[in-house]
N, C-alpha and C positions, 0 to 999 in steps of 0.2 A: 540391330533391333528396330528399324526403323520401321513404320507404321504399324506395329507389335503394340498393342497396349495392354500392358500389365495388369487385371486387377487390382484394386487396395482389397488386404485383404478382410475386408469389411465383407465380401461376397458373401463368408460365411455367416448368418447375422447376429450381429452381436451383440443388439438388444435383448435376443434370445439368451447366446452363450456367457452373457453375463446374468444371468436370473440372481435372486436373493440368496438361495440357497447354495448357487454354484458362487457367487462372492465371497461367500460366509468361507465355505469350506476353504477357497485357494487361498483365503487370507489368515488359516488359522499360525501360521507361524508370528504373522505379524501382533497380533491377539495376543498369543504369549510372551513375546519381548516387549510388547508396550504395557502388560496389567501391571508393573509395577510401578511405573510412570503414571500411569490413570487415576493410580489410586492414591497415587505421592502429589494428585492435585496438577501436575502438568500438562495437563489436557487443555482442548481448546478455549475451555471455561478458564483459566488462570490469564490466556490470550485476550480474551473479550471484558475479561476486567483490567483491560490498560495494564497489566503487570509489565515488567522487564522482561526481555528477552531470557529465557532458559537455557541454559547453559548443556542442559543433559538430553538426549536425545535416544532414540530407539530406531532402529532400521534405517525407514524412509527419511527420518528427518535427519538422518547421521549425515546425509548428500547434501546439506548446505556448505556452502564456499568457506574456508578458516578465514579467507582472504576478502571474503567479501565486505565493502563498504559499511558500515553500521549507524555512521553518521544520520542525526536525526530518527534513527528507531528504538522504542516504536512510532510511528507517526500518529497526530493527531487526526482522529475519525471526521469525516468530513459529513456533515447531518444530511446534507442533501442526497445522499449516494445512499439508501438502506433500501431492506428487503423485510418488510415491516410480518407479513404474513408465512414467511418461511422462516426454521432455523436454517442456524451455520450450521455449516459440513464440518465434519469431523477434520481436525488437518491432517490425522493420519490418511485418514479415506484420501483426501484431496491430493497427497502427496504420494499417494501412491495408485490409485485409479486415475491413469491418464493415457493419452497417446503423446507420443513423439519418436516419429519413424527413423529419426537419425539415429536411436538406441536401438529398436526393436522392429521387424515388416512381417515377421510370419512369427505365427504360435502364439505364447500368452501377450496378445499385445498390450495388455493392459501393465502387466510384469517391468514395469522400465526400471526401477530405482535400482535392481541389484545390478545394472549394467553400465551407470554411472560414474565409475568409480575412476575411469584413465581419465575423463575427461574435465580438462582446466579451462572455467570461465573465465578467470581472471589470472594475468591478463588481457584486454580484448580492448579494440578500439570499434568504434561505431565510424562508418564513412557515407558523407554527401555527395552524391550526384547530381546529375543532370541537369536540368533547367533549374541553377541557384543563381544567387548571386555571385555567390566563393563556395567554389565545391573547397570542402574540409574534410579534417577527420580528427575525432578525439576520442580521448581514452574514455573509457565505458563510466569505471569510476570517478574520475572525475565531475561528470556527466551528472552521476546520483549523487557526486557531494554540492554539485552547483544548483542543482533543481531544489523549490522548498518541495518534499515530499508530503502527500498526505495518504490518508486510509478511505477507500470507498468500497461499501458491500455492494457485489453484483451478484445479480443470477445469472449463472454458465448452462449453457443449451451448447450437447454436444448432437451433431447432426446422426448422430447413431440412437438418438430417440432415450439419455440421460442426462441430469443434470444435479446441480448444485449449488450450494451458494457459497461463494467465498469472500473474505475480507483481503483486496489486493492495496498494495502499497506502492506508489508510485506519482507520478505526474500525470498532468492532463496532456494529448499527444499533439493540441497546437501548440504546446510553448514550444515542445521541442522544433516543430514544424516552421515556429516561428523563428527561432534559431537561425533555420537552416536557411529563412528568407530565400524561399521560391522565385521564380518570374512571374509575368502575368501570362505568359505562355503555357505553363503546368497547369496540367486540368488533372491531373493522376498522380499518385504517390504508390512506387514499388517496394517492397520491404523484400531483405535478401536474408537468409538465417548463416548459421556458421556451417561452413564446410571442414570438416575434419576426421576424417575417414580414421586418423589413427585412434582417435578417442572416440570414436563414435561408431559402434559395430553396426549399427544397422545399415548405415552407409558404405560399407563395407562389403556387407552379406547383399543388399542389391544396387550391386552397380547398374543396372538395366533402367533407372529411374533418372530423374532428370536432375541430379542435385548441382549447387543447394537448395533447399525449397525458397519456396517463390513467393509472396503474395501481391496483392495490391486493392488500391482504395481509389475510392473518386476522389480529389480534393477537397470535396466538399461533407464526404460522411469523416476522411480523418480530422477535416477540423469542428469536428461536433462534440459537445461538451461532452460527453458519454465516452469518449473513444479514448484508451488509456493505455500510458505505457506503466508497465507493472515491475517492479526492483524487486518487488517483498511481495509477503503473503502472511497472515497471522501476525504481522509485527515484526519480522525477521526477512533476514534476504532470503530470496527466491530458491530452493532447494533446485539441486540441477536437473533432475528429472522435469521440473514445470517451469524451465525456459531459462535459466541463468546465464548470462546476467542480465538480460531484460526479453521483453514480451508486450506483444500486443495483447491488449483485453477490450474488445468489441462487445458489450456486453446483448445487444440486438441481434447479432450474426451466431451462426454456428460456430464453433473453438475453432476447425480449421482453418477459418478466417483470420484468427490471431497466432501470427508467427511469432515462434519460440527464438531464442536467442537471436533475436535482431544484430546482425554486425551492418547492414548499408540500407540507406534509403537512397531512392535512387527519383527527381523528379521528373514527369514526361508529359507530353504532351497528345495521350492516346492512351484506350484500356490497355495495360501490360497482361500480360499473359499469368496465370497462376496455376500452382503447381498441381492441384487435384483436379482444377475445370480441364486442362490441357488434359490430362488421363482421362478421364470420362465428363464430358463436356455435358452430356444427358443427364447426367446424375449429380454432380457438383458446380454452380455457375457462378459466377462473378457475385453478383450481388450476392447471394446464401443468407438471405435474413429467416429468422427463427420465424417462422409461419405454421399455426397446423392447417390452413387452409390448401398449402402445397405440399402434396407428398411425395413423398422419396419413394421414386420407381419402384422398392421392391419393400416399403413397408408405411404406414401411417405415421405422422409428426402433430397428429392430433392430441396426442399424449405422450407424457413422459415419465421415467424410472426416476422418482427423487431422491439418488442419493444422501443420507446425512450422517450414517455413520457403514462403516462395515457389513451391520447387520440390521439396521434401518434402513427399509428400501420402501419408500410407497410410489403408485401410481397413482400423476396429478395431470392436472388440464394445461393445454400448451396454451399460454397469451401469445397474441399476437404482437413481433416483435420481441419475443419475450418479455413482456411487459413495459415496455421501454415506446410504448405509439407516442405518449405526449412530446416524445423527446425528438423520437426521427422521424417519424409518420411521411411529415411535408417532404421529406425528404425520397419519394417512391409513391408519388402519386398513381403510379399504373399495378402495387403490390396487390393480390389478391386478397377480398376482403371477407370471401364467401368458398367453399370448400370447389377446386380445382383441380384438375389432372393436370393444371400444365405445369412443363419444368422449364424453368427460368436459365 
């Protein structure tokens, strides 16, 4: 397959093919197994009043880990991190409207949760490379029982022109970084996700892709207060469909940006290569910060679908950075700040 580049198959687009209506309708199974949960008060609104974790669950949310750490949750809301002018997404919605190619590459790609079901996050070790001090490696749990966790709401911009707000639960992604005590040599930080072809079909159905997926950071945007590694969501561990057992949450960048189940960080000395820029290098690039000033080859990021529940969908204005200038700005002095055809 060598210099064959595969579409994602985003080609078809799927800002389109998700419209309101077509959401509504593919999620009416889901609609009917959770109204007696909605109504019994377990909805996201029982989550945002600090309640205890919920024991009972509906569909999407049945995919969280038995095994997953609980230490510390729910976590305390961290005041600085809110999204004062949007509500929360629905958790249904959020747990079940997502990508992650490792389950799913062609047809409902949005569909992941029913295909979760072989795959065991726990348990799982996180491994350091490259330019450290002492390359290591530890257990994943461990990991979230040693970190103090907290809760911060981000707005998510996904490069397919929707988004969302969610409450993620986790740490800030220098401590870890700190942890792993870099050299003065690393100027980049690689993230590796899980490879696991038995539990994971999509990996499976396209061998032709470069796995496992790939990402990477400048050292300087992963140690930005903003930049987060994510355990939980809602007050509970991370359902497997949206990254279990942790996740990057870039809240500035497009989601692609933030690789799901992180197993290595790897540190270097040079941009590493990442998995959707290597596929279409024109259309997905290294930095990928949420801009509508730059548009995506084959549609506008001037606006976006705001998801917040199943059947609430409106169209909102894209900020810049997704909201987030005060925080990274300095960080992209050359971002465009005026509406541009170029692709970065």
């Amino acid at each position: 397959m060598a210099g064959i580049i595969i579409p994602p198959s985003w080609r078809i687009p799927e800002r389109e093919a998700a419209d309101k209506a077509g959401y509504a309708n593919r999620r009416q199974f889901i609609r009917a197994t959770s109204l007696a949960i909605a109504s019994a008060a377990l909805a996201p609104a029982g989550c945002l009043a600090r309640s205890a974790p919920s024991l009972v669950h509906s569909g999407p949310l049945d995919t969280i880990p038995a095994n997953a750490p609980r230490t510390g949750l729910p976590a305390a809301r961290n005041a600085a991190f809110s999204v004062p002018e949007r509500p929360l997404t629905d958790r249904v919605a959020a747990s079940s409207y997502n990508n992650f190619y490792e389950f799913i590459s062609t047809g409902d790609l949005k569909n992941v949760w029913p295909l979760v079901g072989d795959y065991q996050p726990f348990p799982q070790t996180v491994k350091v490379s490259g330019l450290v001090e002492k390359k290591f490696e530890i257990d994943i749990a461990d990991l979230i029982r040693e970190m103090e966790l907290e809760e911060r709401i981000y707005r998510f911009r996904c490069v397919e022109a929707w988004s969302m707000t969610v409450p993620w639960t986790g740490f800030p992604l220098r401590k870890l970084i700190d942890k792993c005590a870099p050299t003065s040599k690393a100027t980049h930080v690689a993230f590796i996700s899980a490879d696991k072809p038995k539990e994971m079909p999509g990996i499976r159905n396209a061998p032709w892709w470069d796995w496992p997926y790939f990402e990477g950071l400048r050292l300087a945007e992963a140690m930005n207060d903003l930049a987060f590694v994510a355990t939980g969501m809602y007050g509970e561990p991370l359902p497997k469909q949206n990254g279990s057992p942790m996740r990057l949450v870039l809240p500035w960048k497009y989601g692609y940006k933030g690789p799901k189940a992180v197993v290595e960080l790897r540190f270097v000395d040079q941009q590493p290569p990442t998995f959707w820029n290597k596929l279409q290098p024109a259309e997905y690039g290294f930095v990928s910060n949420v801009n509508p000033n730059v548009p995506h080859p084959r549609w506008s990021q001037a606006t976006e679908r705001y998801i917040q529940s199943e059947v609430n969908i409106e169209r909102r204005d894209t900020f810049l950075f997704n909201g987030y200038a005060e925080q990274v700005g300095s960080l992209y002095p050359d971002e465009p700040t005026t509406l541009s055809r170029r692709i970065r």
